[in-house]
C-alpha positions in Angstrom: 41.1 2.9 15.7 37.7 3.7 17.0 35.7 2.1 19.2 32.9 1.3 16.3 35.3 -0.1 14.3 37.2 -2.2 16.8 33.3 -3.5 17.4 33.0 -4.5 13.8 36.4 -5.7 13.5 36.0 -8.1 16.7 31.9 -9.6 15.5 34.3 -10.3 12.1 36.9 -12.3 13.9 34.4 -13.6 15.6 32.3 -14.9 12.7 35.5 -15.9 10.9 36.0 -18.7 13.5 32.4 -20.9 11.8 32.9 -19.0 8.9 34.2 -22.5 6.6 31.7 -24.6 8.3 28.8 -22.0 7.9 29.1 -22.1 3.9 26.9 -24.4 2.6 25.2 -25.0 -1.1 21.9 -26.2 -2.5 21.4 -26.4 -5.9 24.0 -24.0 -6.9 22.7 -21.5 -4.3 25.3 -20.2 -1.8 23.7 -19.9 1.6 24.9 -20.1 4.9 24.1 -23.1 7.4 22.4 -21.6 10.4 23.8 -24.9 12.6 27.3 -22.8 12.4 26.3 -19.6 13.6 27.2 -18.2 17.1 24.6 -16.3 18.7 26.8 -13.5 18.0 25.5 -12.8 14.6 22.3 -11.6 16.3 24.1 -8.8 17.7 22.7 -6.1 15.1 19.0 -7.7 15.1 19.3 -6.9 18.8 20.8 -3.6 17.9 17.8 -2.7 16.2 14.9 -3.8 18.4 16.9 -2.1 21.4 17.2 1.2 19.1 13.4 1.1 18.2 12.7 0.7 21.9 15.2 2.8 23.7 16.0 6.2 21.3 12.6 7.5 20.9 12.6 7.6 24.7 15.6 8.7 25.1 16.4 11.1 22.1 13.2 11.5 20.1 14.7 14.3 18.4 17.5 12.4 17.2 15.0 9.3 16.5 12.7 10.9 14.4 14.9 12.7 12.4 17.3 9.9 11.5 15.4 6.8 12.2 16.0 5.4 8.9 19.6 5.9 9.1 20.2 4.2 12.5 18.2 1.6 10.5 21.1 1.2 7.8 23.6 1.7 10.5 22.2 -1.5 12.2 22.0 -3.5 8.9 25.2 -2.3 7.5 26.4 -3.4 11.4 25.3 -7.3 9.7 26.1 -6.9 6.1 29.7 -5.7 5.9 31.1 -8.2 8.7 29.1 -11.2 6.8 30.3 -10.4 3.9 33.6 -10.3 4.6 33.4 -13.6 6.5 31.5 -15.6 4.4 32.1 -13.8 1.3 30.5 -11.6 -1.7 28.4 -14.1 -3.4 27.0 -15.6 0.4 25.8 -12.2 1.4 24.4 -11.0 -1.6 22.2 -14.5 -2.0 20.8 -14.1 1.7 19.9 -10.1 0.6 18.1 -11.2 -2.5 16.3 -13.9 -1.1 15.6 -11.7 2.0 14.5 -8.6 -0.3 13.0 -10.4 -3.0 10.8 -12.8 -1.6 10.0 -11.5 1.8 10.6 -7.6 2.0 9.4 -6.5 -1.1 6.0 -8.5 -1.8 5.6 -7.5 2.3 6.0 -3.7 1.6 4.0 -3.6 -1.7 1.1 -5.2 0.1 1.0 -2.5 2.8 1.4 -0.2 0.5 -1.5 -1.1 -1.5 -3.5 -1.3 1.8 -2.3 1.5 2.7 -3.0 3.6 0.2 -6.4 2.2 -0.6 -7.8 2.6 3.0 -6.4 5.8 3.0 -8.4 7.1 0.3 -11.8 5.2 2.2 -12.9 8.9 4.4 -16.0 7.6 6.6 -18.1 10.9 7.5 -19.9 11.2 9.8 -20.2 11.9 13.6 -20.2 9.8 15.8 -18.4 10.5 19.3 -16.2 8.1 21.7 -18.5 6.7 23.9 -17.9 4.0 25.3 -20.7 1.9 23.5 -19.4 3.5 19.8 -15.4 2.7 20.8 -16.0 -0.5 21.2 -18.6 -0.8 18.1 -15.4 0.6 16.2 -13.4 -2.0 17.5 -15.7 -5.1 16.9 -16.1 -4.2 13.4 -12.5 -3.9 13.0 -11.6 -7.3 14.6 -14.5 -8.6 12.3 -13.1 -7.0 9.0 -9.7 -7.4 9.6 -10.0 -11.1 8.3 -11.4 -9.7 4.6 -9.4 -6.6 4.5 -6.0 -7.6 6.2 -5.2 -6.3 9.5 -3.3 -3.4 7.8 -6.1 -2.3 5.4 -8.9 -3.1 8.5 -6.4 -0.6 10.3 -5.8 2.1 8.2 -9.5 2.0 7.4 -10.7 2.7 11.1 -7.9 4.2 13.1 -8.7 7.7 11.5 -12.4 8.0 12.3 -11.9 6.7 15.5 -8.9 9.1 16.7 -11.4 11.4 15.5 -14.5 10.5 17.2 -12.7 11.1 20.6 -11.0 14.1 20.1 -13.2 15.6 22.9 -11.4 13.2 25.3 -8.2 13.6 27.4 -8.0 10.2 28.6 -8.1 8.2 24.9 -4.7 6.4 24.9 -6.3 3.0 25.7 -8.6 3.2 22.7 -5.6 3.4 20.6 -3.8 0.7 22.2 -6.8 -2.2 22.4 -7.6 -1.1 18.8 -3.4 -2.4 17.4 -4.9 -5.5 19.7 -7.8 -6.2 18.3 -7.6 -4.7 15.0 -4.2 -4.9 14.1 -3.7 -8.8 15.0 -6.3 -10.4 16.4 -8.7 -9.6 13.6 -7.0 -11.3 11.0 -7.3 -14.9 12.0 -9.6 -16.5 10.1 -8.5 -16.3 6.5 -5.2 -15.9 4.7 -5.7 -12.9 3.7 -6.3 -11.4 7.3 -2.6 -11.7 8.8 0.9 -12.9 6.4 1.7 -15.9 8.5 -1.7 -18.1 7.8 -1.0 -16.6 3.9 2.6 -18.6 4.2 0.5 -21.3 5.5 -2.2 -21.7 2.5 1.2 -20.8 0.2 2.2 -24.5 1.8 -0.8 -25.9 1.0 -3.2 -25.4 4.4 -6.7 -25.6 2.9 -7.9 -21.5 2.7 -10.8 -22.0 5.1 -8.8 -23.9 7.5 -8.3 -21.0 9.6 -11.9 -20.0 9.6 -12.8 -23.3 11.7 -10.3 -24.3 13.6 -9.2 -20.5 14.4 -12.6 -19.5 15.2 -13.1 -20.4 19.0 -9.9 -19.0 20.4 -10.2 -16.1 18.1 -14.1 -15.7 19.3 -12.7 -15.9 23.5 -9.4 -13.6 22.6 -11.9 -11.3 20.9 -14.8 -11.4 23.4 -12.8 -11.0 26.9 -10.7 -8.1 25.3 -13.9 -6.4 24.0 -15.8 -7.0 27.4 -12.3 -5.8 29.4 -12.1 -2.5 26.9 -16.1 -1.5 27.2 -15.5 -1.8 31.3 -12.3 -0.1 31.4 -13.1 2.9 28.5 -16.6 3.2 30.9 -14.4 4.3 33.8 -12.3 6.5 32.3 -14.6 8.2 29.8 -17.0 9.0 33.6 -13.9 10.9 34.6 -13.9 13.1 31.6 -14.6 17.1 32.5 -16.5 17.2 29.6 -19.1 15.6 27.9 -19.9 14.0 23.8 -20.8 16.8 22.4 -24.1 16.2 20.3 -24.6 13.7 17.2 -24.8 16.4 14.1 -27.1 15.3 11.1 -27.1 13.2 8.1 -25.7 9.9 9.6 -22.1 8.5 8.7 -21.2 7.9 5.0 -18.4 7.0 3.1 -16.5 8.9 0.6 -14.0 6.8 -2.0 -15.9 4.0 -2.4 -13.9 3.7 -5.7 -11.5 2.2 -3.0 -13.7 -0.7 -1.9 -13.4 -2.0 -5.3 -9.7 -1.3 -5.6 -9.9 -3.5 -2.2 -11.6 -6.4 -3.6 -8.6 -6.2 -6.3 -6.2 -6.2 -3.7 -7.8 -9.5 -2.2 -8.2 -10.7 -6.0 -4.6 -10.4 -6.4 -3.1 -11.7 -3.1 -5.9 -15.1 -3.9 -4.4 -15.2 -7.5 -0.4 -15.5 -6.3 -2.4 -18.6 -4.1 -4.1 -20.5 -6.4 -2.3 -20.2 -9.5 0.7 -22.1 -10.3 2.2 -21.2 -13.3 5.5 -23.3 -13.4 7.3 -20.0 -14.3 9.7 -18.4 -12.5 12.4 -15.9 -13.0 15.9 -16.0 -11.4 18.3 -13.7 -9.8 21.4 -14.9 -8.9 20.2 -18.2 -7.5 16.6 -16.6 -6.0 13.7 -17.6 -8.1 10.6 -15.3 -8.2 7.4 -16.8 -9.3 6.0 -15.5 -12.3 2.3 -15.4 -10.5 3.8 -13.5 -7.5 5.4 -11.1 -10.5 1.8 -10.5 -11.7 0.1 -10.2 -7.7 2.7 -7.3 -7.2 2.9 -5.5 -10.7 -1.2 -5.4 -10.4 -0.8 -3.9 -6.3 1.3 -1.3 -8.0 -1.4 -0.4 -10.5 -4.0 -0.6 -7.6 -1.6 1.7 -5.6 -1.4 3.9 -9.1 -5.5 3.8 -9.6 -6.1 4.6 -5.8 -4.1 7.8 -5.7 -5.7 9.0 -9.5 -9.4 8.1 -8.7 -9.5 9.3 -5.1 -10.4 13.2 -4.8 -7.1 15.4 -3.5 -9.5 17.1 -1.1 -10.6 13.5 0.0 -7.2 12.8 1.2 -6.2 15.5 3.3 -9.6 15.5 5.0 -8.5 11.8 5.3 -5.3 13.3 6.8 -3.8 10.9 4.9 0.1 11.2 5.5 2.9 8.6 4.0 5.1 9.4 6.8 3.8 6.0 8.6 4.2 4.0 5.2 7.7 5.9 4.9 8.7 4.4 8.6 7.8 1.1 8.6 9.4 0.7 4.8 13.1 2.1 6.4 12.6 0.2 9.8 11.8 -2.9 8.6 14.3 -3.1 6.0 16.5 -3.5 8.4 14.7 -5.7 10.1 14.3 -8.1 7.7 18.4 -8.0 7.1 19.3 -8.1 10.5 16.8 -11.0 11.2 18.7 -13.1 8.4 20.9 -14.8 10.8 18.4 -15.2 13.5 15.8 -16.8 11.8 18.8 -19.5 9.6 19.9 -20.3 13.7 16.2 -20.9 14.2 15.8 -23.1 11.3 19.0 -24.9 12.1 16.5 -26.6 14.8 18.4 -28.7 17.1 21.7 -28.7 15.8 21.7 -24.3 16.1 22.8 -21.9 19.1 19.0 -22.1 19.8 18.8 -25.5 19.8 16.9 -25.3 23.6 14.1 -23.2 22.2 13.4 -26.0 19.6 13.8 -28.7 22.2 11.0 -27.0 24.1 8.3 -28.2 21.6 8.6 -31.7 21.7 8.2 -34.1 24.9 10.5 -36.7 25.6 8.7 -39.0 23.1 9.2 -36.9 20.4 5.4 -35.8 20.3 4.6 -32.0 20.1 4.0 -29.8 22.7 0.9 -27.8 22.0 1.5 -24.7 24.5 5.1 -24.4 24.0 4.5 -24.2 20.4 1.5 -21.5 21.3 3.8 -19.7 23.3 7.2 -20.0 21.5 6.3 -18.7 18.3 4.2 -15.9 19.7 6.8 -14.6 22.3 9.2 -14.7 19.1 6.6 -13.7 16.5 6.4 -10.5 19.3 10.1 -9.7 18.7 11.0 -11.5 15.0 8.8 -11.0 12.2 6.0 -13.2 12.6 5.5 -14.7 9.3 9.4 -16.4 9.4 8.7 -17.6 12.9 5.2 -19.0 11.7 7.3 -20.8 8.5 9.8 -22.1 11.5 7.7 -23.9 13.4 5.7 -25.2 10.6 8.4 -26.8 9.4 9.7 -27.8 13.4 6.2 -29.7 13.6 7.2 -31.7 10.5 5.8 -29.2 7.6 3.2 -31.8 6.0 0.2 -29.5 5.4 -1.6 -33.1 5.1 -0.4 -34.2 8.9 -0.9 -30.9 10.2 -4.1 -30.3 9.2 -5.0 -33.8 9.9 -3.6 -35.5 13.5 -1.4 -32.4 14.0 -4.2 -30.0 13.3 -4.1 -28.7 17.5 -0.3 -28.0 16.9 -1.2 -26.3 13.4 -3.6 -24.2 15.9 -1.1 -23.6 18.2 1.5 -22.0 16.0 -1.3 -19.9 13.9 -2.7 -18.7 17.4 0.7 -18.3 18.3 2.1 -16.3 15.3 -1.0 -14.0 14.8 -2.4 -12.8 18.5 0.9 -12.3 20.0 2.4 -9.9 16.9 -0.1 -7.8 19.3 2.6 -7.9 22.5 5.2 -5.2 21.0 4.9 -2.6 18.7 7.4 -4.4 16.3 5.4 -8.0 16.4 3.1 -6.4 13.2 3.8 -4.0 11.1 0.2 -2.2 10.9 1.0 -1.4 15.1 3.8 0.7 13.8 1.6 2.9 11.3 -1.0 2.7 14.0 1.1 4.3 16.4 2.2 6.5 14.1 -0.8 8.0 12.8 -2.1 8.5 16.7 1.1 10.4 17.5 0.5 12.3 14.2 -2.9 13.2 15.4 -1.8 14.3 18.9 -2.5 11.1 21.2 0.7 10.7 23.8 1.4 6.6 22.6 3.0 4.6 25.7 6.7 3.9 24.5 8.0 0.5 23.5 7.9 -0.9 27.2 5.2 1.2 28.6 3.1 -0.5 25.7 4.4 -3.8 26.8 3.0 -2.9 29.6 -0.3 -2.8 28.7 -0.3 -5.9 26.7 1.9 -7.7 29.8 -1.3 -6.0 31.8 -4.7 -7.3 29.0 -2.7 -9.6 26.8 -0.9 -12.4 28.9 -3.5 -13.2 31.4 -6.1 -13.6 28.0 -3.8 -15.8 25.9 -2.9 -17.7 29.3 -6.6 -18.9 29.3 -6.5 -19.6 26.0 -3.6 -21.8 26.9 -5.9 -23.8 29.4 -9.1 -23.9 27.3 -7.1 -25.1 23.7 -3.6 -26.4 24.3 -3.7 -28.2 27.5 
């Protein structure tokens, strides 16, 4: 017997042990109770993240050419013990709900962003100074609330790679932009980052975010911008070279077919919001809106009508390249299987292996804890996917969209604050810093690797979002 397989064999004996107490039912939907999982079951989530951290540092050969297979190895390293512990019908519930209603609408939105801002080709020239980086990454933060912090992304980090191709010393551009674009951006609206669209899903008002996430947003926003113009200042004054001159005709924009197709996005993603149809089609016990149907049947036309109406030659000026669509769809897919038992522990609240972590949140009065619930569901929105985390603690704090927009509405701001600048602290805590990362490696710029990135957001990050602990929570 092989060492693999005495691995698997033991994490099924193990599970085996809760594996009677863990079944539960609601409404004829088998599910497992997250109060009787060991922390066990969180082995191949941990897998995973350690993979995505460790093997491109260690064997980037190997990683790149089989990342989506070490991917299924992980998943597979959840699925076939769980099944056989809790049983056939158990595990294939908890994929379909998982597939269905998170990974699949999540994927066909960033493929619709994707491909739309892929086909957007701003020409131009303009050159990374300091003064036009950091114009790049103001408008990004500013769009990124209308456009989604994946389309905002996807729309900028081209052009801006570009623009400072004349410089050796450009890794930090990269880097502040998956801060400020890539998360921070999206704060003010639904339709900037997936946790505050959960939110208006459960009823949060749509412009809620845009007053109440404003201020922090503005300080996060400000600092970092003022930090990146100093630091890119310093570095760009050590460059052996020099911009070379602005050529003619201004900047202009090519596939603005895609703007509209943008708007349709938007259109769509608002529809699944405000309409309620009533309708809804089932799939072994997992129900699937019929107005979520429609929102993702018209993001596959929009994906269709991008790639027809956008010139060929348009595109691979664009450099556009699905391998970064292509690695966040395999990585993620195991993500969001492998996550299944961490986020049910999670939800378990009190009575689950991580019962300390929900404790945390509350005094001994029972009131919430504004800066624990900042900090808790951004340092595990930075390693979980941050739109479950953001659902967790929404529902922790009571989940009455009436309370916590109302007397709660500083814990409401914790947990969106939380959930959306902190996806900024790993490459895994939002999926648009993967396809950033991998365009810039596409395009030649040496990314740090998982830590040394961490490093850089332990560095800028942490010391920003601890004053925004003392200005808004305390």
């Amino acid at each position: 017997m092989t060492v693999r397989t005495l691995s698997v064999a033991g994490l099924v004996a193990l599970a085996s042990l809760h594996a009677s107490a863990a079944f539960a039912a609601t409404d004829a939907a088998p599910h497992v109770d997250g109060a009787a999982l060991g922390l066990i079951w969180v082995a191949p989530f941990a897998g995973i993240l350690l993979s995505i951290a460790l093997m491109p540092l260690l064997a980037p050969r190997i990683w790149h050419a089989h990342y989506g297979k070490i991917a299924l190895f992980w998943a597979l390293a959840f699925f076939a013990p769980f099944t056989v512990a809790f049983g056939p019908s158990v595990a294939l519930y908890e994929a379909l709900h998982t597939l269905l209603l998170e990974y699949v609408p999540f994927i066909l939105l960033l493929l619709a962003l994707f491909t739309v801002a892929g086909g957007i080709r701003i020409v131009g020239h303009p050159h990374g100074t300091p003064a036009v980086n950091t114009a790049f990454l103001a408008v990004g933060t500013l769009i990124a609330s209308l456009m989604g912090t994946t389309g905002a992304a996807m729309l900028l980090i081209r052009p801006l790679i570009e623009a400072n191709a004349w410089r050796q010393r450009k890794v930090h551009v990269v880097v502040f932009f998956i801060f400020l674009v890539a998360n921070i951006g999206g704060s003010l609206t639904p339709l900037g980052d997936p946790p505050l669209f959960l939110g208006f899903l459960k009823g949060v008002p749509f412009f809620w975010p845009t007053v109440h996430m404003f201020l922090p947003m503005a300080l996060a926003a400000g600092l970092l911008l003022a930090i990146f113009y100093g630091l890119d200042r310093r570095l760009c004054a050590k460059e052996a070279g020099r911009p070379p001159q602005a050529g003619e005709g201004g900047i202009r924009i090519e596939g603005k077919v895609n703007l509209l197709l943008l708007a349709g996005v938007v259109g769509a993603v608002l529809l699944s919001g405000l309409w309620k149809s009533g309708v809804a089609v089932t799939v072994y016990h997992v129900p699937t809106d019929l107005e979520a149907l429609v929102r993702d049947v018209i993001l596959l036309a929009i994906v269709a009508a991008s790639l027809a109406l956008t010139p060929a030659e348009s595109r691979r000026a664009n450099n556009f390249d699905w391998e970064p669509m292509r690695e966040v769809a395999k990585l993620f897919a195991g993500i969001f299987l492998t996550i299944v038992p961490a986020i049910a522990i999670l939800r378990a609240g009190e009575s689950g292996a991580l019962r300390a972590v929900v404790a945390a949140v509350s005094d001994e009065a029972g009131q919430p804890v504004d800066a624990m619930y900042f900090w808790l569901t951004g340092i595990l929105s930075s390693f979980l996917d941050n739109a479950p985390t953001y659902l967790v603690f929404f529902n922790t704090a009571g989940g009455d969209p009436a309370t916590l927009t109302g007397p709660l509405a500083s814990t409401l701001l914790a947990i969106s604050a939380g959930a959306v600048f902190m996806g900024a602290n790993t490459y895994i805590g939002n999926a648009p810093n993967f396809m950033v990362r991998a365009i810039a490696e596409q395009r030649g710029v040496s990314m740090p690797s998982f830590f040394g990135y961490m490093l850089w957001s332990g560095a800028f990050l942490l010391p920003v979002f601890v004053l925004t602990t003392l200005v808004f929570f305390l």
